[in-house]
C-alpha positions in Angstrom: 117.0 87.9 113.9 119.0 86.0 111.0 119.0 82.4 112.6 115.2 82.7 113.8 113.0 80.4 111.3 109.4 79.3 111.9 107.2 77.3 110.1 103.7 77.2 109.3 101.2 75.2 108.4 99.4 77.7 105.4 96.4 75.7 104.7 94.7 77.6 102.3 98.1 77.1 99.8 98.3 73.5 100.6 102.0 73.7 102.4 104.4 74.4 104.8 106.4 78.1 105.2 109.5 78.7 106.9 109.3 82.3 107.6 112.5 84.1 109.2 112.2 86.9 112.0 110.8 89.1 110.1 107.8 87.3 108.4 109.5 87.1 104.7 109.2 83.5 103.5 112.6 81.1 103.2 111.1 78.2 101.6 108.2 76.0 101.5 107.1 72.5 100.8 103.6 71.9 99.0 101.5 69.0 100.2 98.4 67.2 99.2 96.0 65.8 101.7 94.2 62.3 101.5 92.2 60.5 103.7 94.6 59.3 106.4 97.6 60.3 104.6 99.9 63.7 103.8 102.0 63.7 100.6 105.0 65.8 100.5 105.2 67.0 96.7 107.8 70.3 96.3 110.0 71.4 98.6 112.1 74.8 98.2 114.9 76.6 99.8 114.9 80.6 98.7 118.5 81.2 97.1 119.4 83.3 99.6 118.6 81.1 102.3 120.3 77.8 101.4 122.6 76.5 103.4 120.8 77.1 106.6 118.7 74.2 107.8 115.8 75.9 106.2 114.2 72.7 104.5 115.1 70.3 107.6 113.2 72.7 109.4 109.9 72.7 107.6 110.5 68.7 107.3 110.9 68.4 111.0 107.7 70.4 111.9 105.4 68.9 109.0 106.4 65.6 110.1 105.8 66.3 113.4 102.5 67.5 112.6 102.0 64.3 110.8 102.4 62.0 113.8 100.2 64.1 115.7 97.8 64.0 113.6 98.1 60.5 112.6 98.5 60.8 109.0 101.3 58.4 107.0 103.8 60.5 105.1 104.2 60.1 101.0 107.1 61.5 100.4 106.9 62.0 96.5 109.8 65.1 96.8 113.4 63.9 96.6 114.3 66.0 99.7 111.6 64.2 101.9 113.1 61.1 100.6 116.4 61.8 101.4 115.5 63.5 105.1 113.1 60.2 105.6 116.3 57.9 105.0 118.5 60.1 106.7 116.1 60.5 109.9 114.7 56.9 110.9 112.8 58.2 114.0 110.3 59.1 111.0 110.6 55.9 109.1 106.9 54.8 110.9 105.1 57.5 109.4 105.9 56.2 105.8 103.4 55.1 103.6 104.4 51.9 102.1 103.2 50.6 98.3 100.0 48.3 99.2 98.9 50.1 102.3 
């Protein structure tokens, strides 16, 4: 299927995948994992995938999987930056300088 993406959490790379319907990978974002905290460090869109909601996909399910788990979100990438200021229903989950 061409429109199907899912993400997953691949834990022994230290990020997200968006895989299409297939299994072949569309992008990813690397994290690194602190006590109490998740920073988001490199996200990437495949060329041939750009364009299709690939990287607001993985952010929406690694920041969803942040608030479950009760972790605060770094977002050192531009992109998370961006998608935090552009989505305020995550703006809670940010780590703030001092905390």
């Amino acid at each position: 299927m061409e429109n199907e993406i899912s993400v997953v959490d691949s834990r022994e790379r230290s990020r997200y995948e968006a895989l299409d319907g297939d299994g072949n990978l569309m992008g990813f974002v690397d994290y690194k994992l602190y006590p109490g905290v998740i920073a988001f460090l490199h996200a990437e869109t495949l060329p041939e995938y750009r364009g299709g909601g690939v990287a607001g996909t993985i952010a929406e399910k690694s920041l969803d999987d942040a608030r479950a788990l009760g972790l605060r979100v770094k977002p050192a990438c531009p992109f998370y930056q961006e998608y935090l200021e552009e989505h305020p229903e995550y703006a809670d989950l940010v780590k703030r300088a001092g905390e």
